[in-house]
Backbone as CSV, one residue per row, in Angstrom:
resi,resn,N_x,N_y,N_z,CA_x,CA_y,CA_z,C_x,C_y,C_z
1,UNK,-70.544,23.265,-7.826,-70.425,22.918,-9.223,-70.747,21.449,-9.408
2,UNK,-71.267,20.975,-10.970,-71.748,19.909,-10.743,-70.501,18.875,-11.139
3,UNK,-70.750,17.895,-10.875,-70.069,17.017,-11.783,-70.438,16.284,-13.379
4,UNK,-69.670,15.950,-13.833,-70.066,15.214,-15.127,-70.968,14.079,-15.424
5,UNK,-71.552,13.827,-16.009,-72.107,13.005,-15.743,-71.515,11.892,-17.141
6,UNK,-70.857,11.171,-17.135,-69.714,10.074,-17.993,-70.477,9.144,-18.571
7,UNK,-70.388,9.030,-20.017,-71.435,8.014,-20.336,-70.613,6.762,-20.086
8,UNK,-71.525,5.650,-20.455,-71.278,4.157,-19.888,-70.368,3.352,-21.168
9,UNK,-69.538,4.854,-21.767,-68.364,3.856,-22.508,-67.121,3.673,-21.498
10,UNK,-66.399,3.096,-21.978,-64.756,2.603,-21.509,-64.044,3.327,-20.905
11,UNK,-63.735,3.556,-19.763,-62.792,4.737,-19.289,-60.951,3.954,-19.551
12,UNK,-60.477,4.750,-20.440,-58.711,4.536,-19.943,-58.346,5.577,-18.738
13,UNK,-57.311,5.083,-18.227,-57.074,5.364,-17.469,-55.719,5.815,-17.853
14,UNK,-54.775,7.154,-17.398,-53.486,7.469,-17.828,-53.270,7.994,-16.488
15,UNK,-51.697,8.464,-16.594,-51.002,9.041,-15.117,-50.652,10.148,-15.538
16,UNK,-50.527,11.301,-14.609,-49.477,12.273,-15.397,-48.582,12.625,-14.423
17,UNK,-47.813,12.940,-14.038,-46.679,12.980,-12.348,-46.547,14.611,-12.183
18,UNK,-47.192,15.099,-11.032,-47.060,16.981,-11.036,-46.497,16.997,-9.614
19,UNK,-45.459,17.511,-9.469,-44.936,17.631,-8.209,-44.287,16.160,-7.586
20,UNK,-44.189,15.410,-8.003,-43.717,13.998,-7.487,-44.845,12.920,-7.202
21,UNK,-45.628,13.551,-7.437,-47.304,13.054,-6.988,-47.822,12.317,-8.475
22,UNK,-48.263,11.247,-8.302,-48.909,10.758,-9.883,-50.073,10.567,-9.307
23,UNK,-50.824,11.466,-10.884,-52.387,11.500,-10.774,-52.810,10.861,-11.944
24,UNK,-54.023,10.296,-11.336,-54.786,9.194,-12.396,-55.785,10.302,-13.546
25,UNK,-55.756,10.303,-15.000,-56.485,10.967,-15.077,-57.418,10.273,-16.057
26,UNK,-58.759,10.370,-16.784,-59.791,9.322,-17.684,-60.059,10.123,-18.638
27,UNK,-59.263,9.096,-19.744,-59.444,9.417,-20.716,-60.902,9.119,-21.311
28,UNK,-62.200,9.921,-21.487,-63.343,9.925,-22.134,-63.594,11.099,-23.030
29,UNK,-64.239,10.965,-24.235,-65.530,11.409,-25.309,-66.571,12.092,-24.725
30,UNK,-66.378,13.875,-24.011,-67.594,14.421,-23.185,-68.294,15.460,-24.293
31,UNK,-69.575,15.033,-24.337,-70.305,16.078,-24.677,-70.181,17.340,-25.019
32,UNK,-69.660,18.114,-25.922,-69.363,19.307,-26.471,-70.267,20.384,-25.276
33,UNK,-71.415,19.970,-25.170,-72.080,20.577,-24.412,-71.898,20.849,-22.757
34,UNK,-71.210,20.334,-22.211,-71.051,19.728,-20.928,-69.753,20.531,-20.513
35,UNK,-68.962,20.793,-21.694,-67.754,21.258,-21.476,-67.751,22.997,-21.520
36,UNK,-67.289,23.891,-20.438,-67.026,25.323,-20.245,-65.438,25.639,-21.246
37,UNK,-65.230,26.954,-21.672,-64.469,27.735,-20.884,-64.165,28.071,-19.817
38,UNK,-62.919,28.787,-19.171,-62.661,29.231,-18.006,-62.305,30.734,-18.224
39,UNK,-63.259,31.386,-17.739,-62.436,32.867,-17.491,-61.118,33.441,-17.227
40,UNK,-60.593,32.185,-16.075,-59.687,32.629,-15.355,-58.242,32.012,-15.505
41,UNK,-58.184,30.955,-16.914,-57.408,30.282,-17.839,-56.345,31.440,-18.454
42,UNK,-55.184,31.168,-17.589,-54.299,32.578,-18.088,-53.984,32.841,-19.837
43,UNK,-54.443,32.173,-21.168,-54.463,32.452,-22.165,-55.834,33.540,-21.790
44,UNK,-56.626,33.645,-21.551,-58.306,34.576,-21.527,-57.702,35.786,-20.830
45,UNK,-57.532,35.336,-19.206,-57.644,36.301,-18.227,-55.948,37.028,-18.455
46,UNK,-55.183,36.591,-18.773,-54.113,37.638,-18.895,-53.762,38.167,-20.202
47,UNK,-54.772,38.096,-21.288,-54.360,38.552,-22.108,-55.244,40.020,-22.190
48,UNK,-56.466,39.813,-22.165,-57.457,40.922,-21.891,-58.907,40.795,-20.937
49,UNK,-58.428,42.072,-20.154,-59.138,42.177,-19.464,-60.856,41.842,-19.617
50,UNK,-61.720,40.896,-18.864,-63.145,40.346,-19.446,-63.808,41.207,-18.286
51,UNK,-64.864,41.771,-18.725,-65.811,42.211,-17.714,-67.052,40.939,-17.135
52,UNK,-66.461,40.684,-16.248,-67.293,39.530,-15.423,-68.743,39.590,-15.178
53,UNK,-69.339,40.331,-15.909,-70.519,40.939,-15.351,-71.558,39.920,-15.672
54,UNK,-70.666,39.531,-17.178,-71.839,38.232,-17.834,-71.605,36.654,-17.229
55,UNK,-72.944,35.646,-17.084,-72.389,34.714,-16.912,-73.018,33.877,-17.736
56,UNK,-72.412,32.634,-17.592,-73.337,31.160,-18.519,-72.629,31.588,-19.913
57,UNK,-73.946,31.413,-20.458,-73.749,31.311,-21.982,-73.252,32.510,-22.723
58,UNK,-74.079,33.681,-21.552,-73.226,35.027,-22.373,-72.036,35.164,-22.521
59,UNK,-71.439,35.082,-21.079,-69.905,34.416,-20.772,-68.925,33.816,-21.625
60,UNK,-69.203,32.503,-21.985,-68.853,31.517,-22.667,-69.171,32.280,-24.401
61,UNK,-69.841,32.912,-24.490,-69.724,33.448,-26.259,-68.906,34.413,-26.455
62,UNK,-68.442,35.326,-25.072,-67.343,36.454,-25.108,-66.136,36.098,-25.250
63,UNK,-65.756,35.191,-24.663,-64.802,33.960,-24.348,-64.425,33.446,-25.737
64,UNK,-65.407,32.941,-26.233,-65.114,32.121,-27.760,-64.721,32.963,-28.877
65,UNK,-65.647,34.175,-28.770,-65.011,35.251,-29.515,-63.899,35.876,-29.456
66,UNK,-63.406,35.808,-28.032,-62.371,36.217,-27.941,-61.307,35.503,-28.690
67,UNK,-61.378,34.313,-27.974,-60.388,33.057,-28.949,-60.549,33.162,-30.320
68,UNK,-61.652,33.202,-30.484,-61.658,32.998,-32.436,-61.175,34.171,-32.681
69,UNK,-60.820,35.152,-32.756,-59.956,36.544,-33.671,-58.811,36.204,-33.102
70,UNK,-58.066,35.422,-32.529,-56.382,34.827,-32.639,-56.297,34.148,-34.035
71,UNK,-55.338,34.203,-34.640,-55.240,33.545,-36.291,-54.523,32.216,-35.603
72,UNK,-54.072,31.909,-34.777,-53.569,30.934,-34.547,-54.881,29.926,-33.943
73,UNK,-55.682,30.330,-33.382,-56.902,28.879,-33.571,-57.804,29.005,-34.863
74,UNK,-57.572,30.480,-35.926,-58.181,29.554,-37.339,-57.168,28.733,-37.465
75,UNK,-55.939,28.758,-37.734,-54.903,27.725,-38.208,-55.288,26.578,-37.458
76,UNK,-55.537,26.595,-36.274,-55.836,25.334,-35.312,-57.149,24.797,-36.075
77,UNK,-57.514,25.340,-36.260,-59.471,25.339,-37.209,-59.302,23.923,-38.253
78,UNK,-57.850,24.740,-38.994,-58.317,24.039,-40.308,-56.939,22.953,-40.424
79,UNK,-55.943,22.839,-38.902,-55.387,21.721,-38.920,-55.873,20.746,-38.126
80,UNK,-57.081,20.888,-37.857,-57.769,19.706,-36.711,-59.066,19.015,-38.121
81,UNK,-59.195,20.383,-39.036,-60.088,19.998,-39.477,-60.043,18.813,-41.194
82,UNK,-58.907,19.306,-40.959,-57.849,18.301,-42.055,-57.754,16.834,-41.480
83,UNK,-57.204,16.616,-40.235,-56.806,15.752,-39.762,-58.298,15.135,-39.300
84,UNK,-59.339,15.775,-39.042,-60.610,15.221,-38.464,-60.876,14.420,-37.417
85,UNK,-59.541,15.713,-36.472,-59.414,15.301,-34.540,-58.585,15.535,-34.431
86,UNK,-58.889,15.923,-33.033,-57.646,16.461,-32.243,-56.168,15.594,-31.919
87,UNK,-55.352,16.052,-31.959,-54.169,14.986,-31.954,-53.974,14.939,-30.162
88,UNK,-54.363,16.047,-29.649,-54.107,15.951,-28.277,-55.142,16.759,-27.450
89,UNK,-56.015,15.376,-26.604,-56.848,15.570,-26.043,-56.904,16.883,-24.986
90,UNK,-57.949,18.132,-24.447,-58.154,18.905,-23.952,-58.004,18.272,-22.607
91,UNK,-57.836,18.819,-21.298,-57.931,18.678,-19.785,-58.821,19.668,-19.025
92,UNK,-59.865,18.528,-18.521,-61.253,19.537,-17.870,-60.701,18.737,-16.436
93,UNK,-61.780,19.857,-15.571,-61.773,19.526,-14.070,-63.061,18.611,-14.417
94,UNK,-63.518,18.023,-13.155,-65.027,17.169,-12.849,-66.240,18.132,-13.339
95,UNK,-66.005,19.215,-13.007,-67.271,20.233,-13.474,-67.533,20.995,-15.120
96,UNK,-66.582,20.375,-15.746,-66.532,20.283,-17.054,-65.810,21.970,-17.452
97,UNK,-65.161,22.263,-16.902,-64.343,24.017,-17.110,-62.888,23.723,-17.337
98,UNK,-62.515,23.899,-18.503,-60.995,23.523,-19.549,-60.554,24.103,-18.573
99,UNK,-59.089,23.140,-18.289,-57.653,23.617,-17.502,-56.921,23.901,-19.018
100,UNK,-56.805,23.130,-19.845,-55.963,23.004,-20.915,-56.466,22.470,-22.352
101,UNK,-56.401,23.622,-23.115,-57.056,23.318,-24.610,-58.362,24.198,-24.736
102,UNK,-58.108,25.102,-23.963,-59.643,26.150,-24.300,-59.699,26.553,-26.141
103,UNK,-58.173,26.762,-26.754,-58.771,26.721,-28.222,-59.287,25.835,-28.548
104,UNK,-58.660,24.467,-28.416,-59.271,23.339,-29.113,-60.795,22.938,-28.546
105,UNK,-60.849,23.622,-27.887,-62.452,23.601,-27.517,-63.430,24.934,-28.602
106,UNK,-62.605,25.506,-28.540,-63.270,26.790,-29.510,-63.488,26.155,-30.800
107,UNK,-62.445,25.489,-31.490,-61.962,24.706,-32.457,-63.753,23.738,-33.193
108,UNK,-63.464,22.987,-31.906,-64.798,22.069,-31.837,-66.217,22.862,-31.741
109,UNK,-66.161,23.651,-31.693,-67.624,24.426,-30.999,-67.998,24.938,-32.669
110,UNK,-66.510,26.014,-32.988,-67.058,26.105,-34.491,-67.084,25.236,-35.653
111,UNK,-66.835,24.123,-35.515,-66.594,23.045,-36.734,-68.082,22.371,-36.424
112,UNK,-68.366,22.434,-34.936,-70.108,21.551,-34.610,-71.008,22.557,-35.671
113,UNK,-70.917,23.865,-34.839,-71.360,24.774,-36.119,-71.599,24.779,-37.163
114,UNK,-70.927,24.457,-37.693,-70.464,24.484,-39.264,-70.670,23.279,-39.902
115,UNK,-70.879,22.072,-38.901,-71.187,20.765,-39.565,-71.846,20.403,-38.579
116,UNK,-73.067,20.809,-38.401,-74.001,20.360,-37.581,-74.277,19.046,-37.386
117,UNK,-74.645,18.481,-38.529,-75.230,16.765,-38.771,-73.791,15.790,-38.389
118,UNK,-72.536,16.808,-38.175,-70.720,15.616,-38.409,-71.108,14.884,-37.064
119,UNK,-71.665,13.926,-36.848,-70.725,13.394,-35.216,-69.522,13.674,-34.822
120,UNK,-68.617,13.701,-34.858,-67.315,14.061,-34.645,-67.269,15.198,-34.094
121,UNK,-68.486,15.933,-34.283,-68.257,17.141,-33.512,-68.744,17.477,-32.320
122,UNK,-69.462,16.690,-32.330,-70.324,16.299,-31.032,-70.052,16.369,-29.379
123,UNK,-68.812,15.532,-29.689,-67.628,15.074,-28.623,-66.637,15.826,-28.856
124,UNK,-65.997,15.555,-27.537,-64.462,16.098,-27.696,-63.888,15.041,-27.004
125,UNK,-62.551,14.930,-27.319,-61.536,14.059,-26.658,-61.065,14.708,-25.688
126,UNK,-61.340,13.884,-24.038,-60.627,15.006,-22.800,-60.031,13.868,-22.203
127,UNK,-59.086,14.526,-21.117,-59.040,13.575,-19.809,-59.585,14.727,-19.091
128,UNK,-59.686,13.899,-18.091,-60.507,14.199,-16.977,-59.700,14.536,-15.666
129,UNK,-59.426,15.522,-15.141,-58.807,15.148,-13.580,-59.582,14.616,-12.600
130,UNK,-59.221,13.960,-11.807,-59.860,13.561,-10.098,-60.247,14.664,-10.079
131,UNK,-61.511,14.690,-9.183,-62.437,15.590,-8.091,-61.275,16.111,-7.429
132,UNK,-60.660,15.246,-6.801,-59.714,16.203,-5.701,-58.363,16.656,-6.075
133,UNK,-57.933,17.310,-6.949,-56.735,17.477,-7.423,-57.013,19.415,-7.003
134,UNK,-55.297,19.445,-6.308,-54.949,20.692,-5.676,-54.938,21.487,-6.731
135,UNK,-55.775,22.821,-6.554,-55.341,24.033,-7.540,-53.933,24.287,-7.853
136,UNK,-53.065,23.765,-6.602,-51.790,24.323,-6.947,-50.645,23.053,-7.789
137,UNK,-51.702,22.082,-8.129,-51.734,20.566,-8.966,-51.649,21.464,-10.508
138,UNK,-52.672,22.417,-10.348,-53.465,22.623,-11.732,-52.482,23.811,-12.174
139,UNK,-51.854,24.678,-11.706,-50.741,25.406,-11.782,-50.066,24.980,-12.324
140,UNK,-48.929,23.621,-11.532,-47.968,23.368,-11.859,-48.275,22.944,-13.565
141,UNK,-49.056,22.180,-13.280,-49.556,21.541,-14.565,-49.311,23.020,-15.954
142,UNK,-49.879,23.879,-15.967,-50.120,24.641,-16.800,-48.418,25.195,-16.970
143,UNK,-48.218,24.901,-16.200,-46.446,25.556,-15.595,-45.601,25.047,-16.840
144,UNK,-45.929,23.829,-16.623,-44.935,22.545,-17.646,-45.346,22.299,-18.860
145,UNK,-46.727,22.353,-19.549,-47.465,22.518,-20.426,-47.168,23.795,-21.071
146,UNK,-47.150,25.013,-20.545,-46.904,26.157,-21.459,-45.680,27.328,-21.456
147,UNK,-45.017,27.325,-20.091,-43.751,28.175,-19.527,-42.714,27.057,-19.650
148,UNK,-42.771,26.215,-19.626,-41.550,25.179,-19.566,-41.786,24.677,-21.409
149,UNK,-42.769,23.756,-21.094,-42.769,23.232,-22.556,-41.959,22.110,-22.806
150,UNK,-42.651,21.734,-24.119,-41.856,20.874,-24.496,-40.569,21.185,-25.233
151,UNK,-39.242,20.268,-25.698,-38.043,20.236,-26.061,-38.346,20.707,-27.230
152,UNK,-37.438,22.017,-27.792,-37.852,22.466,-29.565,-36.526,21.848,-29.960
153,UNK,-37.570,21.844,-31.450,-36.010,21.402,-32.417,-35.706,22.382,-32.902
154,UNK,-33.871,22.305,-33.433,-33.366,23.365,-34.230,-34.193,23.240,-35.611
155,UNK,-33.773,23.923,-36.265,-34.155,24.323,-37.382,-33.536,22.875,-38.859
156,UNK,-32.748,22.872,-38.091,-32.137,21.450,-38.824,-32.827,20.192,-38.929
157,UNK,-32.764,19.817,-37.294,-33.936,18.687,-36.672,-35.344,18.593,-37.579
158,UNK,-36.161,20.618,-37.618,-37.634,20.355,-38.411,-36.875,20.277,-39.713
159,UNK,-35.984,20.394,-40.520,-35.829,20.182,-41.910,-35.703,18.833,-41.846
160,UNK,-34.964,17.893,-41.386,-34.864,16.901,-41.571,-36.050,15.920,-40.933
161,UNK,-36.898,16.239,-40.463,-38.044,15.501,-40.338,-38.915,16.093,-41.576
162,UNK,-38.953,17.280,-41.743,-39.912,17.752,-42.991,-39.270,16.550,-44.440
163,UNK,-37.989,16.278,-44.658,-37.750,16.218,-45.537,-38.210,13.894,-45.541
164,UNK,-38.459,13.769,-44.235,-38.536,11.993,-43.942,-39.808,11.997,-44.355
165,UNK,-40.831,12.918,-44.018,-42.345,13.200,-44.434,-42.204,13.073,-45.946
166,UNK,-41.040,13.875,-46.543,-41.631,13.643,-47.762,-41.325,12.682,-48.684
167,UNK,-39.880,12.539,-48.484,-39.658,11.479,-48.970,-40.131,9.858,-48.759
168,UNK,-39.807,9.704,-47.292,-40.189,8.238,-47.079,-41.943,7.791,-47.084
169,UNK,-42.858,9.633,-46.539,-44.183,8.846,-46.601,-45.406,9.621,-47.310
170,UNK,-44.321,10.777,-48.317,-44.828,11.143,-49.732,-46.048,12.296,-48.898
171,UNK,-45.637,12.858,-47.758,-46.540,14.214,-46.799,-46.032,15.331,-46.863
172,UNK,-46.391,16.367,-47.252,-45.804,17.846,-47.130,-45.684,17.933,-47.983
């Protein structure tokens, strides 16, 4: 598989800690184009069964279709498309195939679509993992990201932030 090829803007640099281990990961603007689906991304592969038969681009349009008839990435559609970006960047390996954010990649693919001439659509906001980061790196990762998760609020907590939105900064 190939690697990316990174244009000659600014790399940040962030950490993320998986297993006790902190990994460096780069934050860059990759090419809409450059960037895969993954077949084997347990939102795809465990929800319905894909016949592997296709690859490349055929692949990658079964894939997108698949994602797009979830109502939850139109909603993703038209709250990225409000906001005009992602609030939280996607996670590719070096060979450009989403660990994390395959909607918000779907997201971007149909809004390029749809606004061909937008720059903004062009790019996507990723980090990047190291070349050498353990599959069982990329597990955990997905582990804590979607089975663990983040801390929910009660129902109280979202009222009373819904209600600071509106009052103090006139949103919602």
């Amino acid at each position: 598989m190939s690697r990316l090829a990174i244009s000659a803007t600014p790399l940040v640099v962030d950490e993320i800690t998986l297993d006790g281990k902190r990994i460096q990961v780069q934050s860059v603007d990759l090419p809409l184009d450059e960037v895969t689906l993954d077949p084997k991304n347990p939102r795809i592969a465990n929800t319905v069964l894909i016949s592997i038969s296709e690859e490349g681009e055929a692949l990658q349009r079964k894939l997108e279709a698949l994602l797009w008839e979830d109502s939850d990435v139109r909603d993703l559609y038209r709250q990225v498309l409000v906001n005009q970006g992602l609030v939280e960047r996607i996670i590719v390996r070096q060979d450009g195939r989403v660990v994390e954010g395959n909607c918000r990649t779907v997201v971007y693919r149909k809004l390029r679509e749809r606004q061909p001439a937008e720059e903004r659509w062009k790019k996507i906001p990723a980090r990047l993992l190291p070349t050498d980061i353990a599959d069982r790196d990329v597990a955990i990762l997905l582990g804590e990201m979607h089975v663990a998760g983040k801390n929910t609020w009660t129902p109280f907590e979202k009222a009373g932030h819904v209600y600071r939105m509106h009052n103090d900064f006139a949103l919602v």
